[in-house]
C-alpha positions, 0 to 999 in steps of 0.5 A: 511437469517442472521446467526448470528452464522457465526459471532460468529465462526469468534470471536472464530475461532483462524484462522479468527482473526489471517488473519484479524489481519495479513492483517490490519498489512501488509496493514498497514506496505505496506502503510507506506513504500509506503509513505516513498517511495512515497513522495519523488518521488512525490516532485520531479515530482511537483519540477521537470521541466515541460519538464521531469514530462512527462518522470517521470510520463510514470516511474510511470504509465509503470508497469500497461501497462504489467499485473498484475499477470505477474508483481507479479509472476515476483518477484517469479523468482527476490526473488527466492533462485536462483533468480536474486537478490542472484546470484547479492548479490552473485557476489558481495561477499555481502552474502556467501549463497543465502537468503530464500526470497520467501514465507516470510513477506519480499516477500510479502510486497516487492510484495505489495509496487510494486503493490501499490506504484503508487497509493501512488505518483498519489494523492500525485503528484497532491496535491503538484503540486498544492501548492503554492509556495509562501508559501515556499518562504515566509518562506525562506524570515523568515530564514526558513531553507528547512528542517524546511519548509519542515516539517512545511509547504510542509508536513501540506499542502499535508495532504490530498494528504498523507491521499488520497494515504493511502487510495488507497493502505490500502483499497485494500491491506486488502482484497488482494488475488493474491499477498499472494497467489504468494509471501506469505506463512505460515506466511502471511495467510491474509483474501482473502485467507481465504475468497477464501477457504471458497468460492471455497474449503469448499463450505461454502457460509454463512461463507464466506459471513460472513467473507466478511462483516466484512471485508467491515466494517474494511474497512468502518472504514478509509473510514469513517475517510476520508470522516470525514477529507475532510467534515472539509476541506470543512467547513474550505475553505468555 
């Protein structure tokens, strides 16, 4: 039966507002770095010659051959205070004392990229594999400069490569749960956490189910720009 009272606590609730507002922020900061990341990567994968897109694409695809909860909690013992990254900081006289990394921001988004960035390349590769070079060519018979062409004809055209691979790592980081749980700490409280203690420590059911809806509707809401985009493109190439 619908309460509407559950929805009404998660408005006033100060905890509920403050863990979707934090994962739509890192979902939203994991899908720009993943992108800044990304996009290079994938340009040269479409570039690349066709006897080394094998080899960089097994690059891209080797970390889901292990698990993925090994894949996170290895980063506990990279990013830990006696970690592999300070002792490496350290041998070079970079630093003086080791960093506080882990249970940070920092942790949790470097967490989030690792896991997601395939996810942003995939799409993006086959979009840009699929341009058609003459386009390029074109523009550099004009005078066209390779920056000018990249911004103002690689970048329109793979649009929907970008939008495609911002979809695959917004959506799922949102309603992220293990990689908070391993990497994060106070300030990272996000909503698959809170949605885990509703369930399995406060026995609260109703409040998690609440909680749960109105996290599939903050993720309808992209998905509904996408679909949005791709019903043009459609109407556009017909």
């Amino acid at each position: 039966k619908l309460k509407i009272a559950n929805y009404i606590q998660l408005a006033m609730d100060d905890l509920y507002l403050v863990a979707y507002g934090s994962s739509l922020k890192y979902a939203a900061i994991t899908t720009v770095v993943c992108l800044i990341i990304g996009y290079p990567f994938a340009y040269f994968m479409a570039r690349a010659k066709p006897t080394i897109r094998p080899t960089l694409m097994m690059m891209v695809m080797l970390p889901f051959w292990t698990s993925f909860l090994l894949r996170i909690y290895a980063w506990k013992g990279i990013l830990a205070t006696n970690g592999l990254l300070n002792h490496f900081l350290l041998s070079l006289g970079v630093i003086n004392e080791p960093l506080h990394m882990m249970n940070t921001p920092f942790s949790l988004v470097v967490g989030m990229v690792y896991a997601y960035l395939p996810f942003m390349i995939l799409p993006l590769y086959s979009n840009l594999a699929k341009m058609d070079v003459r386009f390029l060519e074109a523009a550099a018979d004009l005078g066209s400069t390779p920056w000018k062409t990249f911004w103002l004809i690689t970048v329109p055209l793979s649009k929907s490569g970008i939008i495609a691979g911002a979809m695959l790592v917004f959506i799922p980081c949102v309603g992220e749960y293990v990689i908070p749980e391993l990497l994060g700490g106070p300030e990272t409280l996000m909503i698959g956490r809170v949605l885990s203690d509703e369930f399995f420590t406060n026995n609260d059911w109703p409040r998690a189910a609440a909680v749960t809806v109105v996290m599939i509707l903050l993720i309808l809401v992209p998905m509904a720009i996408f679909n949005k985009y791709q019903a043009e493109q459609q109407g556009r190439a017909s």
